[in-house]
C-alpha positions in Angstrom: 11.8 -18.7 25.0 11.2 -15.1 26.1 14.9 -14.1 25.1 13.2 -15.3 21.5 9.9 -13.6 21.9 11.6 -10.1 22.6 13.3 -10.3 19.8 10.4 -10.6 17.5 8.8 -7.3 16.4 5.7 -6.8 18.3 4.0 -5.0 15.4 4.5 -8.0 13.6 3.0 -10.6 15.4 0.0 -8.3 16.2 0.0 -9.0 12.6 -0.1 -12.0 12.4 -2.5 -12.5 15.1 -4.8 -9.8 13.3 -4.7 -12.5 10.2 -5.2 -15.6 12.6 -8.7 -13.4 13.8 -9.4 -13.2 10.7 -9.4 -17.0 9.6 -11.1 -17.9 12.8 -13.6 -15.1 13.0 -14.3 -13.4 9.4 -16.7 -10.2 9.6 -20.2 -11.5 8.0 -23.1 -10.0 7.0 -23.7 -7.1 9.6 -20.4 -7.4 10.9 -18.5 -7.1 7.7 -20.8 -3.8 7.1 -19.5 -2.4 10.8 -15.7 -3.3 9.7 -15.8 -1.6 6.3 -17.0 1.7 8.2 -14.3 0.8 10.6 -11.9 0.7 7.8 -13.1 4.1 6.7 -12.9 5.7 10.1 -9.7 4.7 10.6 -8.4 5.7 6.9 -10.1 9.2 7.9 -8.1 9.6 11.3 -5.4 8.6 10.1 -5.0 11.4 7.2 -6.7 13.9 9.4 -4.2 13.5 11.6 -1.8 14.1 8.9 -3.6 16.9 7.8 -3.1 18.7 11.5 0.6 17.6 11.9 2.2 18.7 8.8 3.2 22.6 7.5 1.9 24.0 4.6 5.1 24.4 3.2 6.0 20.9 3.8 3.5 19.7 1.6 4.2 22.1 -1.3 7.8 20.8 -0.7 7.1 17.2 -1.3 4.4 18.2 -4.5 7.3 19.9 -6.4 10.3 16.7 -5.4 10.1 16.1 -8.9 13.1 13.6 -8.9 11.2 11.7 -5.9 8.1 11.9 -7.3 9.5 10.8 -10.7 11.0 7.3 -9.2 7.8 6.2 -7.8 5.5 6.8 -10.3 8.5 5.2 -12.5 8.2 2.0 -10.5 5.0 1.8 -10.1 3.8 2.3 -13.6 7.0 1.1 -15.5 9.1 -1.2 -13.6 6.3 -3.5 -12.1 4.6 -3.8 -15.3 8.1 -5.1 -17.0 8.1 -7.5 -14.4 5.1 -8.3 -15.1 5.2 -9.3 -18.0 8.4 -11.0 -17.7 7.2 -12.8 -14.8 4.0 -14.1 -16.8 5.8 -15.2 -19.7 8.0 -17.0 -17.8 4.7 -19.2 -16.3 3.4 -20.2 -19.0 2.3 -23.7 -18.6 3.1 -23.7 -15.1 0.2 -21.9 -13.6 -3.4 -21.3 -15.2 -4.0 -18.2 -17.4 -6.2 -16.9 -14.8 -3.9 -16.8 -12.5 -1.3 -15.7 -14.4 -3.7 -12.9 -15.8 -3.9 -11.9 -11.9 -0.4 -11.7 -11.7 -0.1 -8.9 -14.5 -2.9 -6.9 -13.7 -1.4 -6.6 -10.0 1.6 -5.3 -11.7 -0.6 -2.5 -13.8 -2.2 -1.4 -10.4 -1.5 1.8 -8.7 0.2 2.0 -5.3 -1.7 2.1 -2.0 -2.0 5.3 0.0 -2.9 4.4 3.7 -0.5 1.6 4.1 2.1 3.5 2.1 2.2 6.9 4.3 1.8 4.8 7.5 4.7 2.8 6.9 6.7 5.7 5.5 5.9 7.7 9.1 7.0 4.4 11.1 9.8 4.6 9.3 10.5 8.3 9.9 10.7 9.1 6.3 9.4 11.7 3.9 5.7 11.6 4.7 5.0 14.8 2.3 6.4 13.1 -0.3 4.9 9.9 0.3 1.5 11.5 0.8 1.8 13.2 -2.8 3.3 10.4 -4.8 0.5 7.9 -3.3 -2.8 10.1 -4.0 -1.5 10.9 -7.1 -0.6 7.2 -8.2 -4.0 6.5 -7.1 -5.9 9.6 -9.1 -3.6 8.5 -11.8 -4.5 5.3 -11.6 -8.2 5.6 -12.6 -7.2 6.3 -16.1 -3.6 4.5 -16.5 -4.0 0.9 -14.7 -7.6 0.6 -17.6 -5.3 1.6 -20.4 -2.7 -1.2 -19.3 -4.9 -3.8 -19.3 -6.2 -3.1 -22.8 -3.3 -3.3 -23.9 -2.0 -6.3 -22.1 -4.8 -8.7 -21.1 -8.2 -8.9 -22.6 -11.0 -7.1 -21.4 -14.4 -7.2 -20.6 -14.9 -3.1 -20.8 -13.8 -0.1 -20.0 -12.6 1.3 -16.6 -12.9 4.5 -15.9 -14.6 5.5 -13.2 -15.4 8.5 -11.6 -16.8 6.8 -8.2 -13.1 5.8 -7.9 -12.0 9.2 -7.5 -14.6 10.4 -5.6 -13.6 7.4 -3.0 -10.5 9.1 -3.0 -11.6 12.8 -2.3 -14.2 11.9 0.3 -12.4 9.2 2.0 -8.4 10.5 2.1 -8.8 14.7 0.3 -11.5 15.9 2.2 -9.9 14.5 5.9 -6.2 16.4 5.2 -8.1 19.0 4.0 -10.3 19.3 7.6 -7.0 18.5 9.3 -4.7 21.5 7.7 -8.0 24.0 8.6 -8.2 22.0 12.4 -3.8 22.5 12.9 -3.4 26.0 14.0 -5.8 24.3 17.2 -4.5 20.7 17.5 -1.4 20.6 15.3 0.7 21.5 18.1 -1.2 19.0 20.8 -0.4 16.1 18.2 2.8 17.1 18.6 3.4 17.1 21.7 1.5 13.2 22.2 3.7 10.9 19.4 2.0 7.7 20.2 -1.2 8.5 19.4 0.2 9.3 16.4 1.1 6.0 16.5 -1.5 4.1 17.3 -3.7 5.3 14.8 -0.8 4.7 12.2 -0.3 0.9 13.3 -3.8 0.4 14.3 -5.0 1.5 10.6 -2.7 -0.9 8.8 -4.2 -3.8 11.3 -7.9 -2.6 10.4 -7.3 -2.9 6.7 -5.6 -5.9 7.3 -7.9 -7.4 9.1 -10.8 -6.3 6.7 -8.8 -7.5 3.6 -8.3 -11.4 4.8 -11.5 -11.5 6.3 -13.3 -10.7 3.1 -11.0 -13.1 1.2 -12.2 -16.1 3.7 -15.9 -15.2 3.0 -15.4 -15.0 -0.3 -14.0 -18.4 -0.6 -10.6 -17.4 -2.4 -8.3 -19.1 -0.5 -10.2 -22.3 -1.5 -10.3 -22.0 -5.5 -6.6 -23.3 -5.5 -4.6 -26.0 -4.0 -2.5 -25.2 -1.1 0.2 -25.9 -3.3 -0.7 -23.9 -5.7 -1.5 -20.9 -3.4 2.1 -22.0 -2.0 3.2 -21.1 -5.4 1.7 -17.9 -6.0 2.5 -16.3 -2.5 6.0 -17.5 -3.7 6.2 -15.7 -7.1 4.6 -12.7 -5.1 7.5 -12.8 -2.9 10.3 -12.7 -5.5 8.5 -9.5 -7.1 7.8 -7.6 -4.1 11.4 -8.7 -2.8 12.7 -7.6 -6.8 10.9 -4.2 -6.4 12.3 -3.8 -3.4 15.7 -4.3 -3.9 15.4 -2.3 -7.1 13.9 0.6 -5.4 17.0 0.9 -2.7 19.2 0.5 -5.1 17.8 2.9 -7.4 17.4 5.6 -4.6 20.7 5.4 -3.3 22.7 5.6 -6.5 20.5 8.7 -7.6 21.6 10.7 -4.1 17.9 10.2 -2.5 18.3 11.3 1.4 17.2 8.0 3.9 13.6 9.9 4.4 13.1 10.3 0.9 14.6 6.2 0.3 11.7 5.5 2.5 9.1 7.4 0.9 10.4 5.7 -2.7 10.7 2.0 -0.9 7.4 2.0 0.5 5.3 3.9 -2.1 7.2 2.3 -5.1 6.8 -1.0 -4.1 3.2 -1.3 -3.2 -0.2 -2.7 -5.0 -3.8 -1.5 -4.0 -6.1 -4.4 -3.2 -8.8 -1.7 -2.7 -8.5 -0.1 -5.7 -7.8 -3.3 -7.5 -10.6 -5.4 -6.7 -13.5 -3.1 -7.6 -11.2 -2.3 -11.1 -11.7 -6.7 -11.7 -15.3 -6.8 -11.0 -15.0 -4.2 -14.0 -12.7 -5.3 -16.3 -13.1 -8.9 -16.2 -15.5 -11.4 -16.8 -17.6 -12.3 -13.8 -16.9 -16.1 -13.3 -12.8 -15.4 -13.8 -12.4 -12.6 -11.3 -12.1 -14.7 -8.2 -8.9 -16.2 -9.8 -7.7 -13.2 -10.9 -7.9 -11.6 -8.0 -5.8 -14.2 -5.5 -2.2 -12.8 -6.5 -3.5 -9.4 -5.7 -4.8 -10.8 -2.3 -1.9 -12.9 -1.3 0.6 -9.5 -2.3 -1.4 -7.4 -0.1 -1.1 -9.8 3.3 2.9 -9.8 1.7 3.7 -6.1 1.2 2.2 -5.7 4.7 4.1 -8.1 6.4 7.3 -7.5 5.1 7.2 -4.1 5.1 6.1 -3.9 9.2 9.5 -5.4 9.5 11.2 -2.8 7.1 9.5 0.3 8.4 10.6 -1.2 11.9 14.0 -1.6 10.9 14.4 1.9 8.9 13.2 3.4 12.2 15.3 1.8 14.5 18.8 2.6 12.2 18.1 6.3 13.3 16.4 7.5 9.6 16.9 11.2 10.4 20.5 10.8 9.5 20.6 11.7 5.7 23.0 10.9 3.0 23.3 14.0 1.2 23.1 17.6 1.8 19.8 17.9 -0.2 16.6 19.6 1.7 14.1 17.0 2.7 10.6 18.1 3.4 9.7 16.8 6.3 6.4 17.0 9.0 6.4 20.0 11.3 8.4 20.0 13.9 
């Protein structure tokens, strides 16, 4: 038994005991208030942090990847809404059109930014990159994932919102911002100490984890469906974040990506904001159909976490510095 228990990713069953928590002891009330501003604190560290470890140059370097930044925004606004719709089309008559509603608007939604560039450092990849492609999917995504969804589903009203992007200036902008003025004092001391690095990247991901199934028990989601059912929709979930994936490798290594920037494209092409998509529902659908509509993105967000722990673990532990080609790759200062 302990020859089987060191073999098992520690990351990931601090995962899964996070979820466990979580079912047993969802934030309510008071408590819920206390683990949203937790989930803000730790968003803020973590891109601080960020802020006071990379170069200047480094960033420019990963604004103007064209090709990299290209890929993911091509997955994340093309390829996951072909699946999409493929995938809904195929379902018809199997699942309910709520449901299957939920399925396509998780494919119309832009990637996540915390969990994207934490996974991508894990993993030792292009964080500069990552970092661009994810704010600017997100920015992006105020004004394309609305668009998509008038086209595709129907539609209670319009989406656009400026609060969304102010979320994103206040809670992700203004941190880097603070931590590229703070790293001519502490760039080099966060250098010199990796694991806090670290720990704030891993304990982040288990904060918002932790936050996002514990509202999802309060709210009563996991009990609008079957177990069956739920079964059923984790399982299509899994064959398009496993599709994605595959896709994304694939794509990256044909096209002559490095390994850092294959991370930065695996991880930021293949991922779905529940934080951005839940408040974009309660806009763009009807009141009484959003809890349906909002399950896929739910059970996809405990799935892309999950299984990419285990892929960020595995990138780093198959020496990612080593790149395939001879192309520069911006990387965080050294």
């Amino acid at each position: 038994m302990s020859a089987i228990l060191r073999r098992i990713d520690r990351y990931l069953l601090l995962l899964i005991a996070t979820v466990v928590l979580a079912a047993v002891l969802p934030a309510r009330g008071d408590a819920a208030v206390w683990v949203d501003r937790g989930v803000n604190v730790a968003v803020a560290a973590l891109f601080l942090f960020y802020g006071a470890r990379l170069k200047p140059e480094a960033i420019w370097a990963g604004m103007s990847h064209w090709r990299l930044q290209a890929l993911i925004f091509a997955s994340t606004y093309v390829l996951f809404p072909l699946i999409g719709v493929a995938v809904t089309f195929a379902l018809r008559g199997v699942l309910s059109a709520d449901v299957r509603a939920g399925l396509l608007f998780l494919c119309l939604l832009p990637s996540t930014v915390q969990s994207s560039i934490a996974f991508t450092s894990i993993a030792r990849g292009n964080v500069p990159g990552a970092l661009c492609a994810a704010s600017l999917s997100n920015m992006l995504g105020v004004v394309i994932t609305p668009i998509l969804v008038s086209q595709l589903l129907p539609v209670a009203s319009g989406g656009f919102s400026l609060k969304a992007l102010e979320d994103i200036a206040v809670q992700i902008l203004l941190p880097f911002v603070v931590g590229q003025a703070l790293r001519p004092w502490i760039g080099a001391w966060l250098l010199r100490h990796p694991v806090l690095t670290m720990v704030v990247d891993r304990g982040s991901v288990l904060v918002v984890v932790y936050a996002a199934f514990s509202a999802g028990m309060v709210a009563g989601i996991w009990h609008q469906l079957s177990p069956a059912s739920i079964a059923g929709v984790l399982a299509v979930d899994l064959f398009i974040l496993a599709l994605v994936l595959a896709i994304t490798t694939i794509a990256s290594r044909r096209l002559g990506f490095s390994v850092e920037d294959e991370i930065a494209i695996v991880f930021c092409g293949s991922k779905k904001s529940m934080a951005g998509g839940i408040p974009m529902a309660a806009i763009l659908f009807p009141g009484h159909a959003v809890g349906l509509i909002v399950l896929p993105l739910m059970l996809f967000h405990q799935a892309q976490l999950f299984v990419c722990a285990t892929l960020a673990r595995r990138y780093a532990g198959r020496g990612a510095a080593t790149t395939r080609t001879a192309e520069p790759v911006p990387v965080a200062a050294a």
